[in-house]
N, C-alpha and C positions, 0 to 999 in steps of 0.2 A: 287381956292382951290386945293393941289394938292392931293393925294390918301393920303400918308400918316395923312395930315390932317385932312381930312374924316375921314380915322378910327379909330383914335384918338377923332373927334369929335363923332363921334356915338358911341363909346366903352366910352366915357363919358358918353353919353346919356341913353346905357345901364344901366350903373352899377348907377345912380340917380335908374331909375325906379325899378332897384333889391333892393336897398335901402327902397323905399316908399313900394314896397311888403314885404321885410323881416316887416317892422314897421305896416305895415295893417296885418300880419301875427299875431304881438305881442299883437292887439288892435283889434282880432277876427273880422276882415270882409273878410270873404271870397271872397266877390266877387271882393272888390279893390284887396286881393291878385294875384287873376287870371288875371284881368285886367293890373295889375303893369309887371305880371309874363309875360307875352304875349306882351306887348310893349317892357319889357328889351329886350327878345328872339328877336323879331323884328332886332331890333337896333342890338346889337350882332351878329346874322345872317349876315347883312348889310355889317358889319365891318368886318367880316370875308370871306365873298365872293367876298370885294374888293382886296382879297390876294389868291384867291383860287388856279390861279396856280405860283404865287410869290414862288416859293420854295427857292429863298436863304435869304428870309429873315424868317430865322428859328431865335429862338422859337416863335415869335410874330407870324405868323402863326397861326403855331398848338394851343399855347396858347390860343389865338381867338375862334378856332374852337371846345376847351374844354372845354371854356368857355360859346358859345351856345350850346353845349351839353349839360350844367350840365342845364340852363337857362329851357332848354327847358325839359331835363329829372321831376326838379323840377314844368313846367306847364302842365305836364302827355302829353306832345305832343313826345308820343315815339317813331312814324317814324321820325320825325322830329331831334330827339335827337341821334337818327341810323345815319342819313343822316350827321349831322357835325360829328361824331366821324370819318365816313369814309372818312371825306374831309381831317380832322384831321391825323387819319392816313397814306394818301398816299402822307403824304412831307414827310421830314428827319426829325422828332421832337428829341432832344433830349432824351434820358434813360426816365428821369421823368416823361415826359409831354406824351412821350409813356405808360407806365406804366397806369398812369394816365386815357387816354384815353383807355386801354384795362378794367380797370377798371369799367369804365363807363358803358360800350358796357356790363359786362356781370350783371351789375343794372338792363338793359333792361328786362321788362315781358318778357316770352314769351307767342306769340299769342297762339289761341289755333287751332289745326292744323284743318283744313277745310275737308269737307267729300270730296271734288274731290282729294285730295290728298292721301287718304288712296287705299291703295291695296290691291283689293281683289283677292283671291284664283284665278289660274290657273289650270285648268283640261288639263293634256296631253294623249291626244291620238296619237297613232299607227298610220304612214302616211302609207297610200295605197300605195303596191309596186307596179311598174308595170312593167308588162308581158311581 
């Protein structure tokens, strides 16, 4: 089987299992939701990293890669949902599928910022001249 196939065949496989979550969505199970949502991501992921540094076969690329974004943004896996949009990003995606993906990116929570990070106060003193 050659690459193209592949991601065709797992970007099938995806979008079945998006299919079976939207409908577990409609039919309140949450937990098939998460389950369907996390195999489609799976599979999509798959498909998309078989093209990861493929840049002239734009838009199927980027498409791909926005596509496990949104997969993954909708299974709350939001590093994960960061992580394609930047794959996404750094081909030539066309206007749209650009757009699209900046989109995406500013959906993302943001975390909330960690106590090693915060800066605290600086006291300056006077350096001792010497004589």
């Amino acid at each position: 089987m050659n690459k193209v196939q592949q991601v065709n065949e797992l970007h099938s496989k995806a979008m079945e299992m998006a299919n079976l979550a939207f409908i577990a969505r409609v039919q309140g199970e949450p937990d098939k939701v998460r389950q369907f949502s996390k195999t489609a991501f799976d599979y999509e992921r798959q498909a998309a990293l078989l093209l990861l540094t493929d840049y002239e076969i734009e838009p199927t690329r980027s498409v791909l890669f926005r596509s496990a974004a949104t997969l993954a943004l909708n299974g709350e896996n939001y590093r994960e949902a960061e992580r394609m949009i930047a794959f996404g990003l750094s081909g030539q995606p066309p206007v749209a599928i650009l757009e699209e993906l900046r989109e995406l990116l500013y959906q993302l929570p943001l975390p909330p910022r960690s106590q090693s990070f915060k800066l605290s106060p600086v006291s300056y003193e006077p350096m001792a001249t010497v004589g």
